[in-house]
C-alpha positions in Angstrom: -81.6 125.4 -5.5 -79.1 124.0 -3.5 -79.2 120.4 -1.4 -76.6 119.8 1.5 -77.1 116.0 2.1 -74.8 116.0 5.0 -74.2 118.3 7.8 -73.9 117.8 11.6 -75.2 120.2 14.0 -73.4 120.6 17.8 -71.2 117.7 19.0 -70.9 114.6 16.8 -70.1 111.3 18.5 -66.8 109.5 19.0 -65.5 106.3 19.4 -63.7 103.5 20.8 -61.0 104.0 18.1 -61.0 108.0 17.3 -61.1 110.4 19.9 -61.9 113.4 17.9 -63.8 116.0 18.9 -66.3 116.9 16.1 -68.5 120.0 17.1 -69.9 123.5 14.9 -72.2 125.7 17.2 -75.8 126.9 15.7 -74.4 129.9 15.1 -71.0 128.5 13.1 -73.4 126.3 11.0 -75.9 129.4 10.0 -72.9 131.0 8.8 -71.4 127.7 6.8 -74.8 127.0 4.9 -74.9 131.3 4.1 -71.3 131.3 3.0 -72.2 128.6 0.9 -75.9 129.8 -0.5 -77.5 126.4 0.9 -81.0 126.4 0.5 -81.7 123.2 1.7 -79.9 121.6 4.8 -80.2 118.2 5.8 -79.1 118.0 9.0 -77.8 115.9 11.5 -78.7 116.7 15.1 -77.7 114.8 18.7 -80.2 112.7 20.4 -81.7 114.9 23.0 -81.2 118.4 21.2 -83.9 119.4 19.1 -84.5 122.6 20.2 -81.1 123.4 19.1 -82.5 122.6 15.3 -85.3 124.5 15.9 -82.7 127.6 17.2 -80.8 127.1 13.9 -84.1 127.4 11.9 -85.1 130.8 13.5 -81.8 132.2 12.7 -82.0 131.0 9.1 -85.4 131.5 8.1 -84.3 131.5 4.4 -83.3 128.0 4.8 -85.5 124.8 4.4 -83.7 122.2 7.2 -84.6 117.9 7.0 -83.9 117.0 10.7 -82.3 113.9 11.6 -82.0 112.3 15.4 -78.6 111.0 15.6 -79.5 107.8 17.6 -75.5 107.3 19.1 -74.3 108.9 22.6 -72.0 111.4 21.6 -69.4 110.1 24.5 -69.4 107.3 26.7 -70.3 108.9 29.7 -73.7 110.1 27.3 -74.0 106.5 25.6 -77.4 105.5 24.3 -80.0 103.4 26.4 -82.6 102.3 23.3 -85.0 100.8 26.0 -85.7 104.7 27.5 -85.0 106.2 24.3 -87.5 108.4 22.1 -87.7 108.6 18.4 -88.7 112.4 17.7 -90.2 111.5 14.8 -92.7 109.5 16.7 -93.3 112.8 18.8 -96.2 114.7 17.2 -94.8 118.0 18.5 -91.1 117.4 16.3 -92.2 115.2 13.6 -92.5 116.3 9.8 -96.4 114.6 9.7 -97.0 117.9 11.5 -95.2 119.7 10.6 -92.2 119.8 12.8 -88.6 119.5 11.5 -87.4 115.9 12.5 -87.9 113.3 9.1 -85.9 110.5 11.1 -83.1 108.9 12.6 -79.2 108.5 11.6 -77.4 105.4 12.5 -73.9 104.8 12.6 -71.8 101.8 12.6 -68.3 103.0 13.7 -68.8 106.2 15.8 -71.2 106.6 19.1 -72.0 105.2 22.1 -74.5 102.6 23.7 -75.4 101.5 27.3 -76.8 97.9 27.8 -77.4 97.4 31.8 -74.1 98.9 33.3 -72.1 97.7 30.1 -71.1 100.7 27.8 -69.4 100.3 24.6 -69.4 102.0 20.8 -70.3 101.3 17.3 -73.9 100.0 15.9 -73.9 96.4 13.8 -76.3 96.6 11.0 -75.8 92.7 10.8 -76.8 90.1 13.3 -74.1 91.3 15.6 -71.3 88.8 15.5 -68.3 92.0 16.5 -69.0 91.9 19.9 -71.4 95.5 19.8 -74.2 96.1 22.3 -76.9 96.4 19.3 -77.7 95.2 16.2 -80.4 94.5 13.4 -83.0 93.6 15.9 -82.6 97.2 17.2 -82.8 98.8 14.1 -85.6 96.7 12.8 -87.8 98.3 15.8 -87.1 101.2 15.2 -87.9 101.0 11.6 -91.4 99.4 12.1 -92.2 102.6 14.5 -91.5 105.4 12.3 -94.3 107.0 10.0 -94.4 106.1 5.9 -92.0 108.4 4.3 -89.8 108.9 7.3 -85.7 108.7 6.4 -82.9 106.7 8.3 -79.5 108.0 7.1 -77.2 105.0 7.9 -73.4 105.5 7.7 -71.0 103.1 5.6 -67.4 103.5 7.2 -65.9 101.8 3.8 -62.6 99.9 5.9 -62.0 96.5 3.9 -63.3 94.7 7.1 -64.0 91.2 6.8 -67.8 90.3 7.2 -68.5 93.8 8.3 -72.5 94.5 7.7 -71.5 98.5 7.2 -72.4 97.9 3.3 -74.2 99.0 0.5 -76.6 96.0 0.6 -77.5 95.8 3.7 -79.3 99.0 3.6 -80.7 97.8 0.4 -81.8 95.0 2.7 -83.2 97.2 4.9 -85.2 99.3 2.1 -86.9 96.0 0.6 -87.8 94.9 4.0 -89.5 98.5 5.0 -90.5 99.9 1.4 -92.5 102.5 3.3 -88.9 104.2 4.6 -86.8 106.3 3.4 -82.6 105.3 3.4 -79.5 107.0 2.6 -76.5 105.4 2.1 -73.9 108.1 3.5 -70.5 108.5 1.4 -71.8 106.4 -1.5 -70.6 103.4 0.7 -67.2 104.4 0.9 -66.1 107.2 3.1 -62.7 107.9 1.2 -60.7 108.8 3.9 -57.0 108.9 4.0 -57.1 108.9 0.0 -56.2 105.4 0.0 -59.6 104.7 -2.0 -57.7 106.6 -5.1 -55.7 104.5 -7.6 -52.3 103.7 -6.5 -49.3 104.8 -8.5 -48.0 101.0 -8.6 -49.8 97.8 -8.1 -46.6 97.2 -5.8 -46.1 99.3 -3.8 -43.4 99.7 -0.6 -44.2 100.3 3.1 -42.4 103.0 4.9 -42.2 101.3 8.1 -39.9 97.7 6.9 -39.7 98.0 3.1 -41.4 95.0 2.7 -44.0 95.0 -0.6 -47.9 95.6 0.4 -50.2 95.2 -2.5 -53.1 96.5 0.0 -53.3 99.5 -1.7 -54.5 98.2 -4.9 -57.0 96.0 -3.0 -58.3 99.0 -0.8 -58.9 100.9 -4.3 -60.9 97.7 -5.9 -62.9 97.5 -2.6 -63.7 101.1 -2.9 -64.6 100.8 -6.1 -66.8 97.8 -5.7 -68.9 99.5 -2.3 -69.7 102.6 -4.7 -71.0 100.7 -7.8 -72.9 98.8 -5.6 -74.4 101.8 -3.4 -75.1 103.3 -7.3 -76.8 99.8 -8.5 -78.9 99.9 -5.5 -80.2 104.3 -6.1 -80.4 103.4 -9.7 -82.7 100.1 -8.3 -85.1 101.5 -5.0 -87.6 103.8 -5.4 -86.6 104.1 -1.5 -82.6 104.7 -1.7 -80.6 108.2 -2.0 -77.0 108.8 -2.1 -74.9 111.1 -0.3 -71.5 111.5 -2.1 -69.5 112.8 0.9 -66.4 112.9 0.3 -65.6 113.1 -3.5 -63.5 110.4 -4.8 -62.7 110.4 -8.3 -64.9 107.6 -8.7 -67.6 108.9 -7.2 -67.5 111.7 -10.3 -67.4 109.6 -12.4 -69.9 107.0 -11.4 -72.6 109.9 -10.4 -72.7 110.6 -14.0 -74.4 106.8 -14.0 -76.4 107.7 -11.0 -80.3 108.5 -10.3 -80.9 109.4 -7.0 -77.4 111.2 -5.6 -76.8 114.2 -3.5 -73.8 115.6 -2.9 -73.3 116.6 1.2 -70.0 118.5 2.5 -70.2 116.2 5.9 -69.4 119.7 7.9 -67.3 120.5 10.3 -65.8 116.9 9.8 -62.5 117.8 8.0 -62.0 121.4 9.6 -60.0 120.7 12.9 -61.9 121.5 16.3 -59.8 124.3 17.2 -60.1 126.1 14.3 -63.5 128.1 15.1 -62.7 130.4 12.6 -62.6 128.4 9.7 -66.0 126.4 10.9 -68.0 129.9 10.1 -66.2 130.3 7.1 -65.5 127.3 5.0 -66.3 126.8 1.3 -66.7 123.1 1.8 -69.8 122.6 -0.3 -68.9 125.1 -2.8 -65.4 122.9 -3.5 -67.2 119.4 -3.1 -70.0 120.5 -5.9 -67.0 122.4 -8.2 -65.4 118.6 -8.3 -68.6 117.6 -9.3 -69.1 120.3 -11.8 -65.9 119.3 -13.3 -66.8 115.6 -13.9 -70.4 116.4 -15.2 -71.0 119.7 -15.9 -73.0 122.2 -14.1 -76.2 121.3 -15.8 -76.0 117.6 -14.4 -74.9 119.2 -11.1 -78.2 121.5 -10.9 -80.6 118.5 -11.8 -79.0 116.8 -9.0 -79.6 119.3 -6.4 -83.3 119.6 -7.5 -83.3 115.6 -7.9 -82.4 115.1 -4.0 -85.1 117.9 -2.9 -87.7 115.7 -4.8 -86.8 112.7 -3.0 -86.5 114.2 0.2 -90.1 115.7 0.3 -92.0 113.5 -2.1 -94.0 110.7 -0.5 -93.4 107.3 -0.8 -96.4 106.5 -3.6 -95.3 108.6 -5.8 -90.9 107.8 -5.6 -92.8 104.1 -6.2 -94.3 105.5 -9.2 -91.7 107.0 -10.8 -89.5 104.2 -10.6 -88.0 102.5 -13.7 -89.3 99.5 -12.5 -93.1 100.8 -11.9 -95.9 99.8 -14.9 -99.5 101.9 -15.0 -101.7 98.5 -14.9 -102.9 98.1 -18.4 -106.3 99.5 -19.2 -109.2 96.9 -19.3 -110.2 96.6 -23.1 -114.2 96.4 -22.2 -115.5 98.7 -19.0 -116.2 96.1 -16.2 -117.5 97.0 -12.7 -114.7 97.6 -10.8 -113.8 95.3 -7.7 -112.5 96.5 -5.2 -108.8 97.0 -3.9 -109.0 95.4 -0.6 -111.4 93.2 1.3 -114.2 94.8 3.7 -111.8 93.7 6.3 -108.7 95.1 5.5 -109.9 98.3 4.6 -111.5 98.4 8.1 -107.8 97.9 9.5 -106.1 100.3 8.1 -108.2 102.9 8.4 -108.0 101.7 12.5 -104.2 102.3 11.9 -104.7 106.1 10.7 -106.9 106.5 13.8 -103.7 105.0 16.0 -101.3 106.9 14.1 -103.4 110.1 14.0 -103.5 109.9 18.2 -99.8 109.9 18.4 -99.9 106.0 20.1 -96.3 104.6 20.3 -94.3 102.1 22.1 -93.4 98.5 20.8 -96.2 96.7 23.1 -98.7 99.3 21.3 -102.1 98.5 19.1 -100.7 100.6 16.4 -97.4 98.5 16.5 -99.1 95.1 16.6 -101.2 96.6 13.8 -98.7 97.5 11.8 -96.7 94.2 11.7 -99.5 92.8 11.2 -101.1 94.3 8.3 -98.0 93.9 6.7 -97.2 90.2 7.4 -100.7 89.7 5.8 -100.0 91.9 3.1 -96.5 90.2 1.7 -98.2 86.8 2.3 -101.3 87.8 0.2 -103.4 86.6 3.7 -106.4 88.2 2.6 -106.8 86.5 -0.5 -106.1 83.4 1.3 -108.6 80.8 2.9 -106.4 79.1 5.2 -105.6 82.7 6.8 -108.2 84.4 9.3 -108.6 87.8 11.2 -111.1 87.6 13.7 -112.7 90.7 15.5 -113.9 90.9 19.2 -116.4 93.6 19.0 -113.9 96.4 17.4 -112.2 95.8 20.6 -109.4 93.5 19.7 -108.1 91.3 16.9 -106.6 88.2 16.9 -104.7 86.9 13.3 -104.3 83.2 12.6 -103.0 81.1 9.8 -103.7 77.2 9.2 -101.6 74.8 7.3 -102.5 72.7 4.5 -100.9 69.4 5.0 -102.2 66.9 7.9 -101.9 67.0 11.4 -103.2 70.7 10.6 -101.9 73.2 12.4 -103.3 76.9 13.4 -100.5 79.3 14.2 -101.6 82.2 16.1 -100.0 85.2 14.8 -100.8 88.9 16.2 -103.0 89.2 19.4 -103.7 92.8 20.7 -106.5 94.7 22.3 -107.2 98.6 21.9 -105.7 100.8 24.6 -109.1 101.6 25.3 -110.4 98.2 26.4 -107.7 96.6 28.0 -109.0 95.1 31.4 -112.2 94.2 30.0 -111.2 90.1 29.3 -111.2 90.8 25.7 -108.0 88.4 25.5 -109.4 86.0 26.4 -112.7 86.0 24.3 -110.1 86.5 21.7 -108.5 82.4 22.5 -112.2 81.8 23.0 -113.1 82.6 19.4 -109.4 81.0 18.4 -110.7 78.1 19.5 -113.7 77.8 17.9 -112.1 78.8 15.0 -110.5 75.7 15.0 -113.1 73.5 15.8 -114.7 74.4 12.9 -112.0 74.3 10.5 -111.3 70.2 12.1 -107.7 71.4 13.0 -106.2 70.2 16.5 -103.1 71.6 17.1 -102.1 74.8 18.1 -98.5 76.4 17.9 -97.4 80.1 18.7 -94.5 81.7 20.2 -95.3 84.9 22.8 -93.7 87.8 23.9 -92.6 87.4 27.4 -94.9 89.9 29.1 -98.2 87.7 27.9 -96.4 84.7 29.7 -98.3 84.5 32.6 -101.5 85.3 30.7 -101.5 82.3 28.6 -100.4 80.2 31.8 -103.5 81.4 33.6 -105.5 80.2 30.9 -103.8 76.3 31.2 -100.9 76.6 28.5 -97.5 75.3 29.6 -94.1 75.6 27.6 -91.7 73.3 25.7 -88.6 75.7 26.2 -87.7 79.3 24.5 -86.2 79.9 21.1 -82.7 81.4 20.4 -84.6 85.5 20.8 -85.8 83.7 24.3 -89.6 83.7 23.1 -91.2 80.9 25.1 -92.6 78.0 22.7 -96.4 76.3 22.7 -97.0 73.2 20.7 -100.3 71.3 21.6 -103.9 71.5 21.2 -106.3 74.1 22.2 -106.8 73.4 25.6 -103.2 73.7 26.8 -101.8 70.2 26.5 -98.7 69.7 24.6 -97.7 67.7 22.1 -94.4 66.3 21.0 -92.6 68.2 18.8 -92.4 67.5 15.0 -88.5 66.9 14.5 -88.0 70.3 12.7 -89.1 72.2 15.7 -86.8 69.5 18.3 -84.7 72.4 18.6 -87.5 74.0 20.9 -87.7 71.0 23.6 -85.8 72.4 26.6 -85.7 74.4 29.7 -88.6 76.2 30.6 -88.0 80.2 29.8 -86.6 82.1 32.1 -88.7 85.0 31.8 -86.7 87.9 32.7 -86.1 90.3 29.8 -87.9 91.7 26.7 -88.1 90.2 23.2 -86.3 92.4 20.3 -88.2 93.2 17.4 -87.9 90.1 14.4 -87.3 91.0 11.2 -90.6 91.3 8.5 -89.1 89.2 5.7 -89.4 85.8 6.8 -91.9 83.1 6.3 -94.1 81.8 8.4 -92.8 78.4 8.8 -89.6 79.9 10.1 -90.0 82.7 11.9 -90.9 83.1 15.3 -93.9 84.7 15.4 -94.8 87.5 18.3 -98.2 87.4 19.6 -97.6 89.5 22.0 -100.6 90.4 24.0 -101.0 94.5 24.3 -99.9 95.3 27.9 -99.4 98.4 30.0 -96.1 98.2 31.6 -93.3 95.2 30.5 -92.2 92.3 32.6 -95.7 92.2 34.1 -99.0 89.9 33.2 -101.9 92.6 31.6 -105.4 92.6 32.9 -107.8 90.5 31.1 
């Protein structure tokens, strides 16, 4: 068996800062994976041609292909609008849960194109978007949440000793602790390689061609190589959820592969092989001389476990890559037979089950049940809210759920977390019997105040129902602090930062990342709604 962790199918994007045209034909890749006996092809794809994967998979029948939606525009005039885009792994008619051929999306930092309003502009920033990109984590982060368990984001690491750049090793580790449920590759073992000036230098000082002056960048450039691929290896080694792609081999990357668990070596076709040279793109050896480097580092046995390593991890599901982590323990055996108790509460149980039903009817979109499920189920699961007092689900009639948490200390407070009601009885005023039973949640419990940030199309929802604002966060969420009839309070001093303007309600709300606590994030509780920028029917 043989794994190709890295190929791209039609036109691959460009950039601000190269130009060149990347581009093998369906036909020109059928023969590259032939010529080079690949039996299994991960592929790379363009955003809006799927049916071109499928094309390449009737003309190689012989050949398993992974599908990946390249998320970029491939030029600026094509650039990427993520508020009308589709994730095809979201589509029930392309994605692998039914057996279609897209397992995910790839992401890149440096190359592609993205369209925000009639602004246009390329690269991706993994981080919180300090270099002046469109998009950044927030992006990512929803897209993440939306994509089934076991799905795969390939994300690209561009390896230039940038300063502060987020195009890293651990940030997809960061990534792949916050959504354990997802699978991530770390393209080029973090370090792309080009221009060889990843290899050792010849002299620590070394002369520049243009003025003669002494550089000692090369030697810097090879430690920073050096330290992107022991850390892409340390995190493989690590996550049950990480796999490497080695493309391009570096003599380090032979050498620390040898150290490695989860690795895969990819030939990054046609990158490499000049656009004009068609001939060459049907008849290239590229993955034949990228796995004879690795043959010659770790011997073809080590070689052929690798290839039947990275097909495990590709097609495995999530439980059992958790399972046959280093880090995983079988729970100890109870010494006396007990009844067994069970897993999860009555309630929980209930819930995810409802999010199979969601899942199973192909409901999608950020302002979704299934999404407002999904975060949160998880929230509640990281925070241990089931085995909690002080946290609460309550449930309108199977109709709609409302979760809330309660603080400890005095004044007590009741955050409201996740509001959402069914697609099926939207209209019916379960919303509000939902704040109804909120309320007397909290006359019961003794606690008075009331705090909750929400998504901008519930504004006029909660208004209607007498609550007012303080101001909008940073992510422009608008703020309530008060009791539970809609008067406000003043602001404890940690939260003075909130006490301004009233929200101008005018866009959406990006997605917020999982990891956070309560006490500082700023919780969605987004009411379900049909269309954005307008108030849903209660």
């Amino acid at each position: 068996m043989k794994v190709d962790i890295h190929t791209n199918l039609e036109w691959f994007p460009t950039s601000k800062s190269s130009s060149t045209r990347v581009y093998a034909s369906v036909q020109q890749m059928a023969d590259f994976l032939n010529v080079n006996e690949v039996d299994v092809n991960f592929c790379l794809y363009p955003r809006d041609q799927y049916h071109m994967l499928e094309k390449l998979a009737e003309i190689t029948p012989h050949i398993q292909h992974i599908g990946v939606q390249v998320m970029m525009g491939a030029c600026a005039e094509d650039a990427t609008d993520p508020e009308v885009l589709e994730l095809d792994v979201n589509d029930p008619k392309k994605s692998f849960k039914n057996g279609g051929l897209c397992h995910g999306i790839k992401i890149a930092s440096h190359r592609g194109w993205w369209k925000k309003g009639d602004e246009v502009n390329s690269g991706f920033c993994y981080g919180n978007g300090n270099g002046g990109q469109l998009y950044n984590s927030r992006t990512l982060t929803k897209w993440l949440r939306s994509m089934p368990e076991g799905a795969i984001c390939s994300m690209h690491m561009q390896g230039d000793p940038i300063n502060n750049s987020a195009s890293i090793p651990t940030t997809v580790g960061m990534y792949a602790y916050k959504n354990p449920d997802i699978k991530f590759i770390i393209n080029h073992c973090g370090d792309f390689g080009q221009g060889g000036l990843s290899n050792k230098p010849k002299k620590y000082k070394t002369i520049q061609k243009k003025d003669g002056e002494a550089t000692y960048f090369p030697a810097y450039r090879y430690a920073h190589s050096q330290g992107l691929i022991f850390t892409a290896v340390s995190m493989a080694n690590t996550m049950h959820n990480v796999m490497l792609d080695t493309s391009v081999y570096t003599p380090f990357k032979g050498k620390m592969m040898g150290k490695c668990r989860n690795w895969a070596i990819g030939s990054d076709y046609p990158f490499q092989i000049k656009a004009d040279n068609e001939k060459l793109k049907s008849t290239s050896k590229m993955m034949i001389n990228e796995e004879k480097k690795f043959i010659k580092d770790l011997g073809e046995e080590r070689v052929k476990k690798c290839h039947e390593d990275a097909y495990h991890w590709l097609t495995a599901d999530i439980e059992t890559l958790i399972k046959e982590s280093e880090w995983y323990e079988e729970p100890d055996a109870p010494a006396v037979a007990t009844e067994e108790k069970p897993k999860v509460s009555a309630m929980e149980d209930k819930l995810n089950n409802l999010l199979k039903e969601l899942e199973s009817k192909g409901i999608k979109g950020r302002s979704s049940s299934k999404s407002h499920l999904k975060s949160a189920l998880y929230d509640w699961r990281i925070e241990g809210g089931w085995d909690n007092e002080r946290y609460k689900v309550l449930n309108c009639d199977d109709k709609g759920y409302a979760f809330l948490s309660f603080t400890k200390r005095e004044p007590r407070h009741c955050t409201l977390r996740h509001v959402f009601v069914l697609e099926d009885f939207r209209g019916e005023g379960v919303g509000v019997k939902l704040i109804n039973m909120m309320k007397a949640e909290m006359n019961e419990r003794g606690c008075e105040r009331l705090r909750f940030f929400a998504d901008l199309p519930s504004v006029k929802f909660y208004e209607k129902l007498g609550y007012n604002w303080h101001g909008k966060s940073k992510g422009g969420l608008p703020f309530y602090y008060g009791d539970s009839q809609g008067n406000l309070i003043d602001l404890p001093k940690a939260q003075q930062g909130y006490n301004h303007t009233e929200p101008e309600i005018i866009v959406d709300t990006p997605s917020l990342p999982r990891s956070k606590s309560v006490s500082k994030v700023e919780v969605s509780t987004t009411l379900a709604h049909d269309k954005p920028n307008t108030a849903p029917k209660w």
